[in-house]
N, C-alpha and C positions, 0 to 999 in steps of 0.2 A: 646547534640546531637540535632540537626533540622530535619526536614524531612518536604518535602514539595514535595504535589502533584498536575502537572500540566496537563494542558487539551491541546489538539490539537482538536477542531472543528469540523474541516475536515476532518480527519479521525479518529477520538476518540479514540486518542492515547495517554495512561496514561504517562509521563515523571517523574522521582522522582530524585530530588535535595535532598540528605543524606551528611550533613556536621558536622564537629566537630568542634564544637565554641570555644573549648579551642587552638585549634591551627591554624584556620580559614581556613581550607582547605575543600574539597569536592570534590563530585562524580555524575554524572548524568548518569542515568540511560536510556536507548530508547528514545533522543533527536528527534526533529521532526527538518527538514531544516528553516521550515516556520516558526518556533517559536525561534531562534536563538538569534535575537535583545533581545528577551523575557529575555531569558534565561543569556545574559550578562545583561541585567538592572536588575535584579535580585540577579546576583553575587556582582556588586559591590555594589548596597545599603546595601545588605546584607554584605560587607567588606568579602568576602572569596573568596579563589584562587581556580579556578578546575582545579584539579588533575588529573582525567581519564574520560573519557567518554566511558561508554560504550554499546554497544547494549544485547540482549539476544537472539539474531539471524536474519539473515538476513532478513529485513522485506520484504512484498509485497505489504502495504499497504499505505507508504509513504515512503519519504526519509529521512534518519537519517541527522543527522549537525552531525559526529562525525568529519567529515574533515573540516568543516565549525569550527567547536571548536577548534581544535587543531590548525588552522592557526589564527586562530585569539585571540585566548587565550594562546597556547605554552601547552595545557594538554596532556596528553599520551594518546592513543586511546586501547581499550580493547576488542577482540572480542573472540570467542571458535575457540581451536583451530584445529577443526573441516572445521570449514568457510574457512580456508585458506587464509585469505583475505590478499593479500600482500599491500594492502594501512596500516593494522593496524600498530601498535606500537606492541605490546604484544598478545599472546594469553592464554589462562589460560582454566585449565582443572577442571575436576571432582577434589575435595577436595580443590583446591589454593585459598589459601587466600591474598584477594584485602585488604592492609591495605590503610587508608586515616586519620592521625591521632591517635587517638585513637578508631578507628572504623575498625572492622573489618569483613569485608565483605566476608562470604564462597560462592564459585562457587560449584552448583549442574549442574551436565548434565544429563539433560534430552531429548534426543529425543523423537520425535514422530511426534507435529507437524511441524518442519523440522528438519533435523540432526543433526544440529548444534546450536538447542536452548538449552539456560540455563536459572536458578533462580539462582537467589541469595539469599542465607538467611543469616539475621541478625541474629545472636542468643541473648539469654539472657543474662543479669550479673548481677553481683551482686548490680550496682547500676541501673540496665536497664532491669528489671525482664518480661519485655516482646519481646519476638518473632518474628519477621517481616519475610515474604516471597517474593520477587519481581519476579512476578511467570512469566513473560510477556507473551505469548500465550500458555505455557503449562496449566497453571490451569487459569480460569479465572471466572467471578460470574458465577455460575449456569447455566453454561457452559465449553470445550475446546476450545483449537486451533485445527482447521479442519487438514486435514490429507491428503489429495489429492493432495500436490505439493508439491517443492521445496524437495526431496526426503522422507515426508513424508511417518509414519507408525504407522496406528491405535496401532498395537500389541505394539510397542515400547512406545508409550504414553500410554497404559496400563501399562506395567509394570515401565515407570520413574513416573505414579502416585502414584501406589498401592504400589511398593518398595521402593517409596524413599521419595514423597513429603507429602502422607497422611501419613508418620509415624511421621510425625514431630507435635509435642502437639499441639492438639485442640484448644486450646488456642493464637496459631501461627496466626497474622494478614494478611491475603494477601491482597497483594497491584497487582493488574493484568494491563496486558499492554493496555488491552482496555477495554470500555462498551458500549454498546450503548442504558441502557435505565438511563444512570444516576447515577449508583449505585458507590461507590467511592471504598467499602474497603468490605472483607470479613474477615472469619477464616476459617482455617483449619479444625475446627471441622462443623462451619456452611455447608461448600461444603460437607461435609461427610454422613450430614441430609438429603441437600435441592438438591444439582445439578443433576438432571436428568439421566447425563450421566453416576453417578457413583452410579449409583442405581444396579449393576449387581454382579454378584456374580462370572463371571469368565470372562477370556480374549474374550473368543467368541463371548459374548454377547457384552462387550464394540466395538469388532472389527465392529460386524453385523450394531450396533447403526452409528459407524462411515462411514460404509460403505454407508448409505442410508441418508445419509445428502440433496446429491443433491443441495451444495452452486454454485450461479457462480459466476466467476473469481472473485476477485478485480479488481475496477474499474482501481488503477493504477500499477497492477503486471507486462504488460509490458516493462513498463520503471521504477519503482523503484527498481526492483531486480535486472537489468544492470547498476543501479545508486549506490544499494548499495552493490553491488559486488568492487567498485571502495570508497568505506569508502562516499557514498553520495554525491563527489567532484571531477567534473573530473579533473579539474585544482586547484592550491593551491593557487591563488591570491584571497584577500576579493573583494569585489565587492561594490562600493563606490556609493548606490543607489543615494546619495544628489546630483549627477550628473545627474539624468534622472529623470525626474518625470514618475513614475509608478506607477499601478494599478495591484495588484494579485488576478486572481481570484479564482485561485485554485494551487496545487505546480507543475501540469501542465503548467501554460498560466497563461500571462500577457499580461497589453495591459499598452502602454506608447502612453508617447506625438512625435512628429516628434524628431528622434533622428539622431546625425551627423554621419559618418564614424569613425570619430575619436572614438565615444563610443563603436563600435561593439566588440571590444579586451577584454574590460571590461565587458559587457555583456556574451561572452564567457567563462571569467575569472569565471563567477559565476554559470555555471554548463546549462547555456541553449545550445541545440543543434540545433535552427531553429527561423529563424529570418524572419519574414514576414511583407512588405511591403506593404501596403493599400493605397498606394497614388497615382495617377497617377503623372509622370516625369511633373516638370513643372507647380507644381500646385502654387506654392508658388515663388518670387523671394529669392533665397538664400537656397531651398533648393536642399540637395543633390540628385545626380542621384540616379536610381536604379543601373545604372552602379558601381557607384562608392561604393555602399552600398555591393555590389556584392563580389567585389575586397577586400574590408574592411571581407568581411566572411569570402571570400575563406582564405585568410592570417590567420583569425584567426581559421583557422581548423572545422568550422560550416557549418552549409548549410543556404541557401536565399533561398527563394520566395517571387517575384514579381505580387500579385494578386490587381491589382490597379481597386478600386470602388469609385463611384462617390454618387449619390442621391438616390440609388437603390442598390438591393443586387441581383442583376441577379442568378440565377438556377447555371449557369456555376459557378460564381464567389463562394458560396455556395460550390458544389460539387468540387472544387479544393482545397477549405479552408480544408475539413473534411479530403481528400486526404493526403498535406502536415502533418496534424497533426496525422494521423495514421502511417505515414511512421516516425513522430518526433523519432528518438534514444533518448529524454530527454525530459524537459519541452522547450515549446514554446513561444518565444517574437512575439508580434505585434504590431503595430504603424500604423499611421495617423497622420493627425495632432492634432488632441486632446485625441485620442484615441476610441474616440467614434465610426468611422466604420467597427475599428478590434471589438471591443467590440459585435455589433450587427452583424456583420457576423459570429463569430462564436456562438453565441447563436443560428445561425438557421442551426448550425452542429452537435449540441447535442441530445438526447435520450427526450423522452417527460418529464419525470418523473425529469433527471437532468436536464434540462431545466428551469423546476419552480422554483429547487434553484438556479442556476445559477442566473434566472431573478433578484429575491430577492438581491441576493449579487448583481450583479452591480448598479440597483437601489439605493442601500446603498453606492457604489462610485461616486455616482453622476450624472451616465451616463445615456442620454436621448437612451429610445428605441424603441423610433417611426422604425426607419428601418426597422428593427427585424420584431415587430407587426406587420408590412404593408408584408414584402416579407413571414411571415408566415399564412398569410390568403391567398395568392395567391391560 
C-alpha cells in the first residue's frame, strides 16, 4: 500500500493519493483543480490507474478536479450522498465501503462542518496494524471545521466527534484536509490531549466555543461552492493550455498572452466564466477585434469585457476591472499582449494584505510591475 500526501499552496489543501501496488490501482482524496497536471504526472510515474476520486464534502475554499479527473483520466467520481451532486458518478453513505484493490476504504458521515462531510477511515489488518483517518474538515490539527455555512452545525460536529470519530484507537493517524502552520499528520489520541476545541466536557460548551469563532468568509466561497456543486467542471472538455501561453495567478484569474477567437471555446471548455480584454482595438496588425472576441464568448456561453488600457491604469479602468471580477460566476481570463497590463490592473483591485502576495507571485512570473507601483501611489 502507498499513501502520499500532497500540498495545495493556495489554499492548504491536504490531497491523499492511497494506492495498492499489487494491483496498481488508486484513489484520491480532496483533489485541488490547480494541482491536476500534478496529480497525472504523479500517476503515471508512479505506473497506477485512478479509480475514483473523491471529495469529503463540498468545499469552499477551492475548487476540486474531480471532473477535471474523470475526463481526463475515465475515474469514477465519489461524493456523500447527501451533496446530491448530480455531476457525481456515485454517492456512498454512512458504513460503504470504497474498495480500490486490495484496500478498503470505510465511509464515516459526519456532519457538522457542512451536511454532507465525511472521513474516511483506513482500518488495520493484519499485515497493516495501523489506522489511518482522512478526516478533511471535520477533525483537523488542534482544531475543526468552522460551522457557520454551507448548512453547518456546531451540535452535529459535536456529536460525529465524540460518537463516532474519537472512538476510534488513539493510535488512529489523521491525515486532515488542511493546515495552515505546516503540520502534516496527527492521531486520534494526540487531538484528544492537545486540540483546544475538544477540551469540553459537554455539547454546550463545544457549541458556545463554536459559536464565538467570528471567521470571515473564505476568500474563494463565492465561486467555488457554485463551481463545486457542478463536480469542479462546468464543461467536460480538457483544456489544451500548450495552445495559449498562461500565467495563473490564483484558481481565480489568469493573465495570458494576446489570445485568437478561435481560443475562446477552449478557454470556456476549462471552467472560466469571464474573459477580459486589456488591449485597445487596433493595437497590433493582425490582432483580433474586441468585436470579434465578443461573438467568440457569446457562442461559447461566457461573458467579455472590453477594458482596453494603454501606459496607465486610470481610476475608471481599476474600478471596472474589480467590478467585472466580483460579478465573475467562476475564475477569470485576461490578456494583453504579453500579459503584463491585465497582470498590473488587477493587482491594484486587490485587498492590501492579498495584494503583497499577489505581488510576490507575479514577480515570480516574470511580470514587470512598474504600472501597478506607479497608479498605486497616486
Amino acid at each position: 500500500m502507498l499513501i502520499r500526501q500532497l500540498f495545495d499552496q493556495t489554499s492548504y489543501t491536504y490531497s491523499y493519493l492511497i494506492a495498492d501496488t499489487d494491483s496498481g490501482t488508486a484513489l484520491l482524496i480532496d483533489p485541488v483543480f490547480e494541482q491536476t497536471d500534478l496529480y497525472i504526472q504523479l500517476l503515471s510515474e508512479l505506473k497506477l490507474t485512478l479509480k475514483y476520486a473523491l471529495d469529503t464534502h463540498v468545499h469552499a475554499d477551492h475548487i476540486t478536479a474531480l471532473g477535471a479527473l474523470r475526463e481526463r483520466l475515465g475515474c469514477k467520481t465519489l461524493v456523500s450522498q447527501v451533496s446530491g451532486l448530480a455531476c457525481a458518478d456515485q454517492y456512498v453513505s454512512d458504513g460503504d465501503n470504497i474498495q480500490c484493490g486490495n484496500i478498503t476504504l470505510q465511509v464515516l458521515t459526519t456532519p457538522g462542518h457542512t451536511d454532507d462531510s465525511l472521513c474516511f477511515y483506513l482500518a488495520p489488518t493484519a499485515t497493516q496494524p495501523q489506522g489511518y483517518l482522512f478526516s478533511g474538515d471535520t477533525l483537523l490539527i488542534r482544531g475543526t471545521g468552522r460551522t457557520d455555512f454551507q448548512n453547518g452545525s456546531a451540535e452535529d460536529l459535536y456529536h460525529s466527534l465524540f460518537t463516532k470519530v474519537l472512538t476510534l484507537a488513539d493510535n488512529t493517524v489523521v491525515y486532515p484536509a488542511h493546515d495552515y502552520k505546516g503540520w502534516t499528520q496527527s492521531s486520534i489520541g494526540e487531538e484528544k490531549a492537545n486540540n483546544p476545541r475538544l477540551q469540553v466536557s459537554k455539547a454546550s460548551e463545544f457549541i458556545s466555543i463554536m459559536r464565538n469563532l467570528k471567521l470571515a468568509n473564505p476568500k474563494m466561497m463565492d465561486v467555488a461552492i457554485p463551481a463545486n456543486l457542478q463536480c469542479g467542471q462546468k464543461k467536460p472538455q480538457p483544456f489544451d493550455e500548450s495552445t495559449v501561453n498562461m500565467k495563473r495567478h490564483t484558481a481565480l484569474f489568469t493573465t495570458a498572452e494576446q489570445i485568437q477567437a478561435s481560443d475562446v471555446a477552449a478557454i470556456a471548455a476549462k471552467g472560466y466564466s469571464l474573459i477580459i480584454n486589456n488591449r485597445p482595438d487596433n493595437e497590433e496588425q493582425g490582432q483580433p477585434s474586441s468585436a470579434e472576441l465578443a461573438k467568440a464568448a457569446a457562442d461559447a456561453g461566457i461573458h467579455y469585457a472590453h477594458i482596453p488600457i494603454q501606459r496607465s491604469l486610470p481610476a475608471s479602468a481599476i474600478a471596472e476591472m474589480a467590478t467585472q471580477l466580483q460579478q465573475a460566476e467562476g475564475p477569470s481570463f485576461a490578456f494583453c499582449r504579453t500579459g503584463t497590463r491585465s497582470t498590473n490592473l488587477w493587482l491594484c483591485t486587490l485587498k492590501t494584505v492579498e495584494r503583497a502576495q499577489a505581488i510576490e507571485h507575479a514577480k515570480t512570473l516574470g511580470y514587470d510591475l512598474s504600472l501597478a507601483t506607479h497608479a498605486l501611489q497616486q
